[in-house]
N, C-alpha and C positions, 0 to 999 in steps of 0.2 A: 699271307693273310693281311699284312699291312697292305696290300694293292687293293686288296679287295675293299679295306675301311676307306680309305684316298676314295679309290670309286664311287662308292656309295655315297659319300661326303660332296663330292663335285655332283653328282646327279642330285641331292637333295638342295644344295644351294640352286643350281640351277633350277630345277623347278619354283623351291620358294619365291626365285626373281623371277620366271616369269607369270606367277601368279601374284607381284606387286605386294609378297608379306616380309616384313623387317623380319631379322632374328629375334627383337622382341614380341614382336606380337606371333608368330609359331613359337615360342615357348611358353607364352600364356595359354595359348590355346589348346596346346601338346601338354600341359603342364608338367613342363621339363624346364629346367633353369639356363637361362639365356647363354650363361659360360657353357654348359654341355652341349648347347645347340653348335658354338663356335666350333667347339673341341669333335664333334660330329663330322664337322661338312672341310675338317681341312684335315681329317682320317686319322685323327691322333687317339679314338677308342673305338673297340668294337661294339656295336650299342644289341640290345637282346632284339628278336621277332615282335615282340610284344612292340617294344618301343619304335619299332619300324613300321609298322602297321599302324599305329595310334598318328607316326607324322603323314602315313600317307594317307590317312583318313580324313586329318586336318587341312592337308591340301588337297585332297579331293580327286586322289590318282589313283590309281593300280599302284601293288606293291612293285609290282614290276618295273615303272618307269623308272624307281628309285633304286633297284638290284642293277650292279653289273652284268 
């Protein structure tokens, strides 16, 4: 299960950068607090559907680009 949080975590940084958004400005926008955005993208928690959906709404993807 921890591979699967790492994965998720590298695909959403990734995306974030290449859509030119700092970790604070997708947590303002996600309104998610900038530390849980960290603790996300380097797969140190498993975040809900809900909240997976809400960051990829924010960057403007399919849930899919962000699933392993």
């Amino acid at each position: 299960m921890k591979d699967l949080a790492k994965a998720f975590g590298i695909n959403l940084r990734l995306k974030r950068r290449n859509k030119g958004v700092s970790q604070d400005q997708l947590a303002l926008l996600a309104n998610i607090d900038r530390s849980y955005i960290g603790r996300i993208e380097r797969g140190e928690v498993n975040i809900t559907l809900e909240k997976a959906y809400q960051l990829a709404n924010v960057l403007e993807c399919d849930i899919r680009d962000l699933l392993p």
